[in-house]
ChimeraX commands (.cxc) that place a marker at each C-alpha (Angstrom):
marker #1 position -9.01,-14.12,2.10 radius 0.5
marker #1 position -12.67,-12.13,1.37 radius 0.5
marker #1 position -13.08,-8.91,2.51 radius 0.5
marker #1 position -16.81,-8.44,4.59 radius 0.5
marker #1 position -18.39,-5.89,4.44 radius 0.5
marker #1 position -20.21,-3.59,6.85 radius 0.5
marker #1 position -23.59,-3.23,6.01 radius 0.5
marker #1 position -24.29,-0.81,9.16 radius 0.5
marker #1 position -22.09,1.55,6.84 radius 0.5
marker #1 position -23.23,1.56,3.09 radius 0.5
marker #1 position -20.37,4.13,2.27 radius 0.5
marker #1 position -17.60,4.07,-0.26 radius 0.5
marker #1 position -14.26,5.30,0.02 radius 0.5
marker #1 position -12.01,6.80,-3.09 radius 0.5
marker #1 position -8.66,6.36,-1.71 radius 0.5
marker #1 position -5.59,7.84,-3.26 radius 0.5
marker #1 position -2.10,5.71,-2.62 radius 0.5
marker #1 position 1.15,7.43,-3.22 radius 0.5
marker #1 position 4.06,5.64,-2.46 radius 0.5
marker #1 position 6.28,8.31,-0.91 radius 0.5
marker #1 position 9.82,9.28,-2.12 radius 0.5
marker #1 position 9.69,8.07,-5.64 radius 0.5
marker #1 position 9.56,10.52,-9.18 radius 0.5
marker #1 position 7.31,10.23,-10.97 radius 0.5
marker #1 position 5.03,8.92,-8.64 radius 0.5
marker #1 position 3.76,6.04,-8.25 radius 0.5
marker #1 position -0.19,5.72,-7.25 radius 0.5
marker #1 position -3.04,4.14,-7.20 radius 0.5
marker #1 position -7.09,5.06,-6.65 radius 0.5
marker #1 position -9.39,2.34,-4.85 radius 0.5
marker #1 position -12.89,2.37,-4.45 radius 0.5
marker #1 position -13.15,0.00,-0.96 radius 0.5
marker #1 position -15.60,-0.21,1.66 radius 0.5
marker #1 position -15.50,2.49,4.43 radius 0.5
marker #1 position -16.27,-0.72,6.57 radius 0.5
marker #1 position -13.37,-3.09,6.12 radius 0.5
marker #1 position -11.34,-3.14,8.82 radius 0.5
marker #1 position -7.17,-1.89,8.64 radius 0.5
marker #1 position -6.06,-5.40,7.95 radius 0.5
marker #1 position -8.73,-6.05,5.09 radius 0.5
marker #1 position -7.04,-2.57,3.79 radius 0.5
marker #1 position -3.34,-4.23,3.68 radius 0.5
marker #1 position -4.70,-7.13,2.30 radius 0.5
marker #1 position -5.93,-5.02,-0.57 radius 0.5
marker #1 position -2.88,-2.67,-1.32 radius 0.5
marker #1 position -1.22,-5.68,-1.50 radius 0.5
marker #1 position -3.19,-6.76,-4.44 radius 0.5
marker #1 position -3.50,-2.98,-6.18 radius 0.5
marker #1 position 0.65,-2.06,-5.73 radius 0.5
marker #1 position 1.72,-5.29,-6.57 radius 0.5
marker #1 position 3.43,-5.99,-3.20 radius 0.5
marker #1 position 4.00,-10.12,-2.69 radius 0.5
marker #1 position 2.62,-9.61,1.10 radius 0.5
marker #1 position 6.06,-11.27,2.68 radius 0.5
marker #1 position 6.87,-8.55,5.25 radius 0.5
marker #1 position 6.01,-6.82,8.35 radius 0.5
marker #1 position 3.42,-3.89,7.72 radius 0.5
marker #1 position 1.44,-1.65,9.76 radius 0.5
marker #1 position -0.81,1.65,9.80 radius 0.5
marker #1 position -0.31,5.00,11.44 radius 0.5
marker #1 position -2.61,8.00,11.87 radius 0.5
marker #1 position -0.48,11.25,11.48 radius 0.5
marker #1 position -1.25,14.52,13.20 radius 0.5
marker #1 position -2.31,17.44,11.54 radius 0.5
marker #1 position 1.02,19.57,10.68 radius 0.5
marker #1 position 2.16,21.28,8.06 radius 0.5
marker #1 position 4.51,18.66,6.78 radius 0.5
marker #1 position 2.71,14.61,7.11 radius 0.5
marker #1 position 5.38,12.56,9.64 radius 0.5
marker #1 position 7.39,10.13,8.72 radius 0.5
marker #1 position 6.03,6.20,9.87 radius 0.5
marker #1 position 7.97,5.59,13.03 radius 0.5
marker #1 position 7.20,9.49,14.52 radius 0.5
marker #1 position 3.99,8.77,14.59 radius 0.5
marker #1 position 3.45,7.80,18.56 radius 0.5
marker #1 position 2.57,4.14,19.12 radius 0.5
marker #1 position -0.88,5.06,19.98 radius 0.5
marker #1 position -1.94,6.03,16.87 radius 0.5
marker #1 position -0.23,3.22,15.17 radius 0.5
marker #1 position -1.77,-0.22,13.94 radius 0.5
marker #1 position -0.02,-3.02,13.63 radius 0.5
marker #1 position -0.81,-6.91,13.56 radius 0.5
marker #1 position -0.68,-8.41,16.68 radius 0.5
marker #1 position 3.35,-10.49,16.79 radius 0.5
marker #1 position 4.45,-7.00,15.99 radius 0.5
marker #1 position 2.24,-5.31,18.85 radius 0.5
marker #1 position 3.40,-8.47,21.69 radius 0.5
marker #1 position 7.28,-7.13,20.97 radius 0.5
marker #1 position 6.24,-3.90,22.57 radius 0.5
marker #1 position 5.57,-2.86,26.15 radius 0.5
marker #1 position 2.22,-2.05,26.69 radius 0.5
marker #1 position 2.56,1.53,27.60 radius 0.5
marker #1 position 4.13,1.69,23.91 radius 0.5
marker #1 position 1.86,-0.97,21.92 radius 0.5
marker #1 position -0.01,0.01,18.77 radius 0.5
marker #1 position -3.67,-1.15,18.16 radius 0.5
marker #1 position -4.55,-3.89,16.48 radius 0.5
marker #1 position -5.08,-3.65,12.66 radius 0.5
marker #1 position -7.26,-6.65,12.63 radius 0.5
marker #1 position -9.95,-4.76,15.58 radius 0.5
marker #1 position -9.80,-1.51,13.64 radius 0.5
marker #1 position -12.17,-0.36,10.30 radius 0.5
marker #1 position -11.58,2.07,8.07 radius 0.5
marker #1 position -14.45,4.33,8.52 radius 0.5
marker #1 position -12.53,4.81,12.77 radius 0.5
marker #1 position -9.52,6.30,11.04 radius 0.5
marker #1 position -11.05,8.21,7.97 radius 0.5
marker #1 position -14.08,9.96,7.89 radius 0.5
marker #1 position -14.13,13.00,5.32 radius 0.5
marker #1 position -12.42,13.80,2.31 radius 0.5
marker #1 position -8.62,15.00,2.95 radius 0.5
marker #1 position -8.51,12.72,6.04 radius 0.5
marker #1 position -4.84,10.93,5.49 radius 0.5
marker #1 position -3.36,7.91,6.58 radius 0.5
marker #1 position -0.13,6.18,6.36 radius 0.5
marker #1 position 0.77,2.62,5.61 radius 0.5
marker #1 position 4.08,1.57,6.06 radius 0.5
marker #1 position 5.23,-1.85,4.23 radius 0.5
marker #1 position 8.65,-4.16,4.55 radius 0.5
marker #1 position 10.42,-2.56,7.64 radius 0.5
marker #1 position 13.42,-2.87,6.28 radius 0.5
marker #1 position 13.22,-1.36,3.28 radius 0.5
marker #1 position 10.70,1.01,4.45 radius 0.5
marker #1 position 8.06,1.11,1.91 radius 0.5
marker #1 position 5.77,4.14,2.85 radius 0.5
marker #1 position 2.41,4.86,1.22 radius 0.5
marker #1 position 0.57,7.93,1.80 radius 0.5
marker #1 position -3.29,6.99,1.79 radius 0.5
marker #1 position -5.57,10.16,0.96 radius 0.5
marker #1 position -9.41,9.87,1.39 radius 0.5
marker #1 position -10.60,11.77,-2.01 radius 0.5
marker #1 position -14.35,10.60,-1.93 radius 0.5
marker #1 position -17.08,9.50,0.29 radius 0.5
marker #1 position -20.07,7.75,-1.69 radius 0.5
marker #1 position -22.84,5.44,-1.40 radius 0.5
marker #1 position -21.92,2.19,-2.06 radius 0.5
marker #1 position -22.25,0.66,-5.08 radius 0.5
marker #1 position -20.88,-1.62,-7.47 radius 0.5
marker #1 position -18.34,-4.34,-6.54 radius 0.5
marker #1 position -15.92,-3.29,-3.75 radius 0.5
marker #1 position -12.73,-3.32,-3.79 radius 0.5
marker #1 position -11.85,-2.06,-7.29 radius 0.5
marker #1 position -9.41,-0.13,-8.52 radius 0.5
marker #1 position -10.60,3.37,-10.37 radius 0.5
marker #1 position -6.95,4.03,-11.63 radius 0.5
marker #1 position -2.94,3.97,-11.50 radius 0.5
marker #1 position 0.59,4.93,-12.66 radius 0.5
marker #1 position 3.49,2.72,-12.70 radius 0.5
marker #1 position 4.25,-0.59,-10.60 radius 0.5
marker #1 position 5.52,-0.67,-6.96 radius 0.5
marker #1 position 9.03,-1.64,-7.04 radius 0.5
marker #1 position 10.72,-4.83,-6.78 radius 0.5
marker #1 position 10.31,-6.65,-3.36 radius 0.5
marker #1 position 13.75,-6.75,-1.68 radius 0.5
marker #1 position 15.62,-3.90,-3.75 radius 0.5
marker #1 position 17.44,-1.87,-1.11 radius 0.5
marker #1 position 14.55,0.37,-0.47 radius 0.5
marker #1 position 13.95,4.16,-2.28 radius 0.5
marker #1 position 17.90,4.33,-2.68 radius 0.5
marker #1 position 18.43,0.58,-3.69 radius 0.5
marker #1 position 15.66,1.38,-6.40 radius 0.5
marker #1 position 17.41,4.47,-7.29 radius 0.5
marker #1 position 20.93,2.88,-7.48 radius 0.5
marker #1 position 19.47,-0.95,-9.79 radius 0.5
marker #1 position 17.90,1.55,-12.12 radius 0.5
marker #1 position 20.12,3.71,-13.10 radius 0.5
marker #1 position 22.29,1.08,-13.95 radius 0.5
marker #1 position 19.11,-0.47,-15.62 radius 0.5
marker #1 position 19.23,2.48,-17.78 radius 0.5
marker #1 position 22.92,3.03,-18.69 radius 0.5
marker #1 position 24.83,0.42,-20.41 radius 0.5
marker #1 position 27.78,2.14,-19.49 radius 0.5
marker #1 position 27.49,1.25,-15.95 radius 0.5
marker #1 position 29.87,-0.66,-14.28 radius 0.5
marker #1 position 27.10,-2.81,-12.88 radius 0.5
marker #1 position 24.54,-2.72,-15.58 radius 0.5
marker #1 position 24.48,-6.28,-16.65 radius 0.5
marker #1 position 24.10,-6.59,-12.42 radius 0.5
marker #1 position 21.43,-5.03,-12.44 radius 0.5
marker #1 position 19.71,-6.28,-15.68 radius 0.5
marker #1 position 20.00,-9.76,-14.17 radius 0.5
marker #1 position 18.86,-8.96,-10.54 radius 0.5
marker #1 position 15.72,-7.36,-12.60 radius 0.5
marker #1 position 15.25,-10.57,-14.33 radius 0.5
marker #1 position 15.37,-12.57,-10.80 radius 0.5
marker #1 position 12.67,-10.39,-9.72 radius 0.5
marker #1 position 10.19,-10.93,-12.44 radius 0.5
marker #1 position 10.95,-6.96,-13.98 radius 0.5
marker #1 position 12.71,-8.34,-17.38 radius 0.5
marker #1 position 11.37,-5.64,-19.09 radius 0.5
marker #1 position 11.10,-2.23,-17.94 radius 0.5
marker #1 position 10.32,-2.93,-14.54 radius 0.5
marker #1 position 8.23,-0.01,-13.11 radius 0.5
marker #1 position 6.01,0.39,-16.36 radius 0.5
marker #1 position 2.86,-0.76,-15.78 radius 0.5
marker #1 position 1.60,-2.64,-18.76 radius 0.5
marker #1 position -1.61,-3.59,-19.69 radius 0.5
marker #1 position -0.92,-7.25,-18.84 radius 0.5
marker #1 position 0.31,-5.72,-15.51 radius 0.5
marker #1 position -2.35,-4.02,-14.78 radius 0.5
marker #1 position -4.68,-6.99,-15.73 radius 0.5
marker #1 position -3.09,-8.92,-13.13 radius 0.5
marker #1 position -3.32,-6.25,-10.24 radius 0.5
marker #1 position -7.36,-6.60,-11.20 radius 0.5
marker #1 position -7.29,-9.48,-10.80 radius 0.5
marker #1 position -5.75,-9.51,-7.77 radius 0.5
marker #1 position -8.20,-6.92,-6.29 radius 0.5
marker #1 position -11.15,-9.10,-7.89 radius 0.5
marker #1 position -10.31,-12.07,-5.77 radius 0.5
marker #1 position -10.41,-10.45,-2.83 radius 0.5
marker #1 position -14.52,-9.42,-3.09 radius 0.5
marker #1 position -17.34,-11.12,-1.10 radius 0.5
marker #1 position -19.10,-13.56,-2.72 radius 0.5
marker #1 position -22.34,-12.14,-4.31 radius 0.5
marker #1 position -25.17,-12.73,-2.07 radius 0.5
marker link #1:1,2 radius 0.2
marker link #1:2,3 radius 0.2
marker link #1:3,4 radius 0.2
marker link #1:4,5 radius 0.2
marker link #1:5,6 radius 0.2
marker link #1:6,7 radius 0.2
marker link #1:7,8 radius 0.2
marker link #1:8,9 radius 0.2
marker link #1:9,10 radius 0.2
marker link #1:10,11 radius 0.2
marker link #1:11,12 radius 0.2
marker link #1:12,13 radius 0.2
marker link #1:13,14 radius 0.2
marker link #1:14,15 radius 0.2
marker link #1:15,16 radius 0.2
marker link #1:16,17 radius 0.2
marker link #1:17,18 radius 0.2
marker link #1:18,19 radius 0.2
marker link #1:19,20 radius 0.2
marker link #1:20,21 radius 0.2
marker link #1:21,22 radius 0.2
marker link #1:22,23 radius 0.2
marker link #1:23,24 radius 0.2
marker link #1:24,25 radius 0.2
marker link #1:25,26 radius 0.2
marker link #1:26,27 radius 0.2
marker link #1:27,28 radius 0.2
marker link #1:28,29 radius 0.2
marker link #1:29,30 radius 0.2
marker link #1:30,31 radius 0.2
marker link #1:31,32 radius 0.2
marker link #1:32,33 radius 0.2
marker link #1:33,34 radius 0.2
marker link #1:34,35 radius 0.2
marker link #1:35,36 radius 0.2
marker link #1:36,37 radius 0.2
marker link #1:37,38 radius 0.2
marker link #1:38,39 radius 0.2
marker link #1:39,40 radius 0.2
marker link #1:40,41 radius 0.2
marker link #1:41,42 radius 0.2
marker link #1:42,43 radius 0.2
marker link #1:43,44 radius 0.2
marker link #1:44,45 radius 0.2
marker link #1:45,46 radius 0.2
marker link #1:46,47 radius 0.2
marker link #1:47,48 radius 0.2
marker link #1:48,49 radius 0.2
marker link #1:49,50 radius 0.2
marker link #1:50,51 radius 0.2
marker link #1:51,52 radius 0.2
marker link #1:52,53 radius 0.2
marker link #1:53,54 radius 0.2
marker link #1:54,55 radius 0.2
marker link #1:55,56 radius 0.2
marker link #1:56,57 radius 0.2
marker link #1:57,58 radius 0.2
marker link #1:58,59 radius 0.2
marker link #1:59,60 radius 0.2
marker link #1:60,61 radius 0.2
marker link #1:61,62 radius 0.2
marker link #1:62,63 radius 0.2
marker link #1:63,64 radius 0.2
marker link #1:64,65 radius 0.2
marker link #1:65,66 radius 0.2
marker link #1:66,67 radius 0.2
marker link #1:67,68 radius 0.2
marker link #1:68,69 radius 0.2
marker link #1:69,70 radius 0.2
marker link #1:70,71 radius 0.2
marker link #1:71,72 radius 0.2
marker link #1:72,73 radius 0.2
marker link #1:73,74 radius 0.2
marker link #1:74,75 radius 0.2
marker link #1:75,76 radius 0.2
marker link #1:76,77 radius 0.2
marker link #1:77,78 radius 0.2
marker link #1:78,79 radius 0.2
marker link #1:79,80 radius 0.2
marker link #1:80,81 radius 0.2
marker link #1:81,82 radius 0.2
marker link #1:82,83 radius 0.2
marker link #1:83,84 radius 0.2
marker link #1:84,85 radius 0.2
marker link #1:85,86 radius 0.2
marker link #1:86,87 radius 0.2
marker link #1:87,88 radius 0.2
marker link #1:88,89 radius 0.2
marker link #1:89,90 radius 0.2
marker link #1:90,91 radius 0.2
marker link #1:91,92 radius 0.2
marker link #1:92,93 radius 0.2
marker link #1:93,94 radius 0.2
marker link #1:94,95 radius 0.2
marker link #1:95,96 radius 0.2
marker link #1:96,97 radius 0.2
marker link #1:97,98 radius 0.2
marker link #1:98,99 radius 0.2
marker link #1:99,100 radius 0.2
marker link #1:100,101 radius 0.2
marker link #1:101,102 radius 0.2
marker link #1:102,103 radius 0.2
marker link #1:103,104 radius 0.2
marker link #1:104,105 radius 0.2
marker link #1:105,106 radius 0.2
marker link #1:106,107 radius 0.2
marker link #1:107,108 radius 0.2
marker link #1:108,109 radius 0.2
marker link #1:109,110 radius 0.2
marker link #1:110,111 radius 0.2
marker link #1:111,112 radius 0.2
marker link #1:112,113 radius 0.2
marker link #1:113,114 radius 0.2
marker link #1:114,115 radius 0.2
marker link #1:115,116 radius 0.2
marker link #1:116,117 radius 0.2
marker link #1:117,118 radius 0.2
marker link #1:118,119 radius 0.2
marker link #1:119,120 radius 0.2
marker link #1:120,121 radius 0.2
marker link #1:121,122 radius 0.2
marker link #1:122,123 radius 0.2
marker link #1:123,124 radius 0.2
marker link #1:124,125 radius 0.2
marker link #1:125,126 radius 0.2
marker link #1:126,127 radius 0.2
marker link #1:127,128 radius 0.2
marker link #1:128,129 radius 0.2
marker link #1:129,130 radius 0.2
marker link #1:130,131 radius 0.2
marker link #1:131,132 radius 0.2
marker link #1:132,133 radius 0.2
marker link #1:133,134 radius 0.2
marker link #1:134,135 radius 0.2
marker link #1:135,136 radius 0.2
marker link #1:136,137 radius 0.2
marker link #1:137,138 radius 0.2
marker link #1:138,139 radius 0.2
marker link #1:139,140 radius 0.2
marker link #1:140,141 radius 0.2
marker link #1:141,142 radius 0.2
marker link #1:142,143 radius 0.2
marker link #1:143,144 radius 0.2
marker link #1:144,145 radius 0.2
marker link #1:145,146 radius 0.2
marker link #1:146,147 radius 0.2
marker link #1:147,148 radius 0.2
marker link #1:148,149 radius 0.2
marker link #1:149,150 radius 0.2
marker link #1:150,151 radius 0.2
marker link #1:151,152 radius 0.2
marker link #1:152,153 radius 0.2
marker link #1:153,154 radius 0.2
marker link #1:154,155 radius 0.2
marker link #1:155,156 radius 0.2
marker link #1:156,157 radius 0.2
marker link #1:157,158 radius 0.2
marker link #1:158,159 radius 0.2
marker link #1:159,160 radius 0.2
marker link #1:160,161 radius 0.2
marker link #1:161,162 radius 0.2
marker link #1:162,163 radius 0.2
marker link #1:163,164 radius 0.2
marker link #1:164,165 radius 0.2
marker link #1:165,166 radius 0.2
marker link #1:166,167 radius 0.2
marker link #1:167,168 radius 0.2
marker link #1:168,169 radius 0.2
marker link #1:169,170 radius 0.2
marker link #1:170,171 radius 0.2
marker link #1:171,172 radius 0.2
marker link #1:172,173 radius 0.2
marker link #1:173,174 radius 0.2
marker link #1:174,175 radius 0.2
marker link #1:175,176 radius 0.2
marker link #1:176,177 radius 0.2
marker link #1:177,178 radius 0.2
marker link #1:178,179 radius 0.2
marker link #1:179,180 radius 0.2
marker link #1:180,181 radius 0.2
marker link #1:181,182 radius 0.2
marker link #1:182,183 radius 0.2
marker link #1:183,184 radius 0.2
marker link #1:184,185 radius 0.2
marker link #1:185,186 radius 0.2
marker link #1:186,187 radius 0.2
marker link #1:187,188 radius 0.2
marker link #1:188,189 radius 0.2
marker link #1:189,190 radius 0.2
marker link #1:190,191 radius 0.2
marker link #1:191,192 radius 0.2
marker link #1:192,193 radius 0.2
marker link #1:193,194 radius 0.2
marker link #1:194,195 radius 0.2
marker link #1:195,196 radius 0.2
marker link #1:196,197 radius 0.2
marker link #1:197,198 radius 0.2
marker link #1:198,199 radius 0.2
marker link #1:199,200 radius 0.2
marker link #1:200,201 radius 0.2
marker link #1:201,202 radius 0.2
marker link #1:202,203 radius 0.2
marker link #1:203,204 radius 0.2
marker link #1:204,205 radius 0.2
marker link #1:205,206 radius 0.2
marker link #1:206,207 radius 0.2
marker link #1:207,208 radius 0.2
marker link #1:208,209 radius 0.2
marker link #1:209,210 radius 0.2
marker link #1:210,211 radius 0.2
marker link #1:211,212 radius 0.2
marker link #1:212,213 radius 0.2
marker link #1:213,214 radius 0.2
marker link #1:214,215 radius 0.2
view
């Protein structure tokens, strides 16, 4: 899938991903067009984190407190979410439609925050932080920097994560060669939330493939 752009809004957004509940943290920055709509965004933190795409996801738009809501507090109405999700709810409780929604409707100035929620089971929560508003320039999406890679897919969640790497770590643990071969299954043979260079080559990559063609 290409992303399109929006060419009624030339603007640029420097997005900061933190995927919540995890130390140290693990983040990205993107550079994507304030344009794209909310499902052209999933499409491309996807391809930055390192996600395989297999599971439910959606978007919410958090209130302004003192302490940023978890996913599911945020009231349906200020939740996005692609449309076989949004049929399973009543109407008086559906989101809106992730696909119908762009970027630049959710986020406008620097601070602005949104949420994006991935895998509802194990409850993968990013916190999205608008940094920068630009022209536009360059190609779009691209990725301006990052630490570490988004866990494995199907892990247990932040505790499941927690529990498969600490017995990673410690060859004394009962379940170490466990979790040694689960990493392996996964594609984390190595140490498997560095992000090495070949790593990160692939995750540009990724991103690449996902620009307009040039004109």
């Amino acid at each position: 899938m290409h992303l399109t752009t929006d060419t009624a809004t030339p603007q640029a957004y420097l997005l900061r991903v933190t995927l919540r509940d995890i130390d140290p943290p693990v983040w990205r920055e993107l550079w994507v067009d304030a344009g794209i709509t909310l499902r052209q965004l999933h499409a491309t933190l996807q391809a930055a984190m390192g996600w395989k795409n297999c599971h439910l996801h959606g978007f919410a738009l958090p209130d302004k407190l003192p302490q940023l809501p978890r996913y599911w507090r945020v009231p349906a109405l200020m939740r996005f979410e692609p449309e076989p999700l949004r049929e399973e709810s009543p109407p008086d409780e559906r989101a809106s439609d992730d696909a119908r929604t762009r970027l630049r409707q959710v986020m406008r100035k620097a601070g602005d925050q949104l949420l994006y929620l991935y895998d509802f089971g194990d409850s993968w929560e990013h916190v999205l932080t608008l940094q920068q508003v630009a022209p536009a320039s360059g190609p779009l999406p691209r990725l301006a920097g990052a630490a570490l890679m988004c866990p494995p897919e199907d892990c247990g969640g932040v505790p499941g994560l927690v529990h498969w790497m600490d017995a990673w770590d410690d060859p004394g643990h009962p379940e170490h060669d466990d979790a040694r071969a689960l990493m392996r299954r996964l594609g984390r043979k190595n140490d498997p939330m560095e992000l090495t260079p070949s790593r990160l080559a692939t995750l540009r990559k990724r991103i690449a493939l996902l620009r307009p063609p040039p004109q």
